[in-house]
C-alpha positions as a Python dict, from the first residue, in 0.01 Angstrom:
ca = {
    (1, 'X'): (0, 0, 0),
    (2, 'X'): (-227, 62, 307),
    (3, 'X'): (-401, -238, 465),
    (4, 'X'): (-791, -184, 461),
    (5, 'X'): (-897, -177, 842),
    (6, 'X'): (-1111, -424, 940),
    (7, 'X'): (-1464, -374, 999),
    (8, 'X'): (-1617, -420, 1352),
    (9, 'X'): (-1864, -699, 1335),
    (10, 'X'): (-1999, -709, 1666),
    (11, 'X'): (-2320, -504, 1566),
    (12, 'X'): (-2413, -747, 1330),
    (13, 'X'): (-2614, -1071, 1470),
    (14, 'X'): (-2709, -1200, 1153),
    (15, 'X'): (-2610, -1236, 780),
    (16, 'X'): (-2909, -1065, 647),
    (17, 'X'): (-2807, -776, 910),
    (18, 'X'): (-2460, -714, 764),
    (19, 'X'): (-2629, -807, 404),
    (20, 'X'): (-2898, -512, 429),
    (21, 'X'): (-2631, -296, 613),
    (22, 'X'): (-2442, -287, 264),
    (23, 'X'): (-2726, -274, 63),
    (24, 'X'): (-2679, -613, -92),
    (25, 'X'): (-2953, -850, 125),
    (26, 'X'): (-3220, -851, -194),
    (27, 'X'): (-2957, -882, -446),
    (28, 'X'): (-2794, -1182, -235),
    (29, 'X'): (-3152, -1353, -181),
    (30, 'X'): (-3243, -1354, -555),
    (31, 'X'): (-2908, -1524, -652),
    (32, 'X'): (-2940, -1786, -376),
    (33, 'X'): (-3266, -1859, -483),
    (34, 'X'): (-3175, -1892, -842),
    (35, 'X'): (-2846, -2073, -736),
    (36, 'X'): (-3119, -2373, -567),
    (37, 'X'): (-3359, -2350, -850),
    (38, 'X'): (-3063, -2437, -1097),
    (39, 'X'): (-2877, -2687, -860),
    (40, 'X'): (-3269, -2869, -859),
    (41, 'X'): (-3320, -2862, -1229),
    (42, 'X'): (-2983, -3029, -1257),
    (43, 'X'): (-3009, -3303, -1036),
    (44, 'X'): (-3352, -3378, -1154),
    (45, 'X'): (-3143, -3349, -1510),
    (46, 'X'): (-2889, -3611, -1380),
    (47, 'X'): (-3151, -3813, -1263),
    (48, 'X'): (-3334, -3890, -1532),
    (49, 'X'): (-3024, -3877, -1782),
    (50, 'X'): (-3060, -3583, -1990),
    (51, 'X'): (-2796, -3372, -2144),
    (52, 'X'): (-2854, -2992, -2148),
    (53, 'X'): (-2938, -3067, -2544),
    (54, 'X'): (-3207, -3364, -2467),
    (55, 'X'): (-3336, -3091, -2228),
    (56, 'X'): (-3341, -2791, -2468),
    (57, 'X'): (-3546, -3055, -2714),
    (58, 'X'): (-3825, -3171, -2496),
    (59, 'X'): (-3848, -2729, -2403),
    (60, 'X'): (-3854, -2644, -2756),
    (61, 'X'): (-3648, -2415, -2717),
    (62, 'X'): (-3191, -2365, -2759),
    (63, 'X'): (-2938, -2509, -2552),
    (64, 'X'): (-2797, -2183, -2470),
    (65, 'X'): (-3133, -2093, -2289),
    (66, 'X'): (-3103, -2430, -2076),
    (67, 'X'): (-2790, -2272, -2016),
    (68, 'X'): (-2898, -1995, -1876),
    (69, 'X'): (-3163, -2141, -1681),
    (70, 'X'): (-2869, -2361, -1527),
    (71, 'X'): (-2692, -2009, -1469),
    (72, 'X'): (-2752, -1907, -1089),
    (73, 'X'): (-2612, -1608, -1185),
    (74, 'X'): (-2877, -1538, -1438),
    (75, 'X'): (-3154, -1394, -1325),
    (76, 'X'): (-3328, -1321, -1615),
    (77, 'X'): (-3527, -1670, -1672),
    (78, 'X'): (-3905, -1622, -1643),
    (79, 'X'): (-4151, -1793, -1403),
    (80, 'X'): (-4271, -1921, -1690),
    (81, 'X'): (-3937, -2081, -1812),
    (82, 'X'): (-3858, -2233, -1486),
    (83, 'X'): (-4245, -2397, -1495),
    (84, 'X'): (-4187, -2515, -1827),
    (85, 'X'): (-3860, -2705, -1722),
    (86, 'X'): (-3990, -2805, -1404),
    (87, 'X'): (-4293, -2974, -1594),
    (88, 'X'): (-4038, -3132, -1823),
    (89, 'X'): (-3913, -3282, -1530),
    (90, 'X'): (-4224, -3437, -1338),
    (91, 'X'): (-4219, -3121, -1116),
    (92, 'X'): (-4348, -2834, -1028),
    (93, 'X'): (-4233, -2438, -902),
    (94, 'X'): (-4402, -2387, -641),
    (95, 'X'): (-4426, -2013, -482),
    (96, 'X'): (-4473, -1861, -169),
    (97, 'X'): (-4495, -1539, 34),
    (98, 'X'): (-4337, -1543, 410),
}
């Protein structure tokens, strides 16, 4: 089996250089921002003491979606959603353009 040769990283000077470079910068972004909205939801979970199925109550809505919500790898949950749970918890999303 040949060895893969390694790549020359002395053009990159950042991580979103190399991450644009193979195409994957957005695609990184939106699951690191998911991956913080979910680890915040869950503490604020832990905090107050309430199972994924005391959360999916107070939502109205399944445990399974709570369960996706807590997915940072799924990035289909709506501003909405995350609002919604966020209100839940005493909080709110807040949004900005840089």
């Amino acid at each position: 089996m040949a060895s893969k040769k390694p790549r020359d990283t002395k053009r990159f000077t950042t991580l979103d250089a190399f991450l644009e470079e193979e195409g994957r910068r957005e695609a990184f972004q939106a699951t690191a921002i998911k991956e913080v909205l979910a680890w915040q939801i869950e503490h604020a979970m832990k905090k107050q003491g309430l199972s994924r199925k005391r959360m999916a109550e107070r939502m109205g809505t399944s445990r399974s979606q709570i369960g996706r919500l807590l997915d940072p790898h799924d990035g289909n949950v709506t501003l909405a959603t995350l609002q919604r749970a966020a209100a839940m918890l005493g909080h709110k999303v807040r949004l900005e353009l840089v």
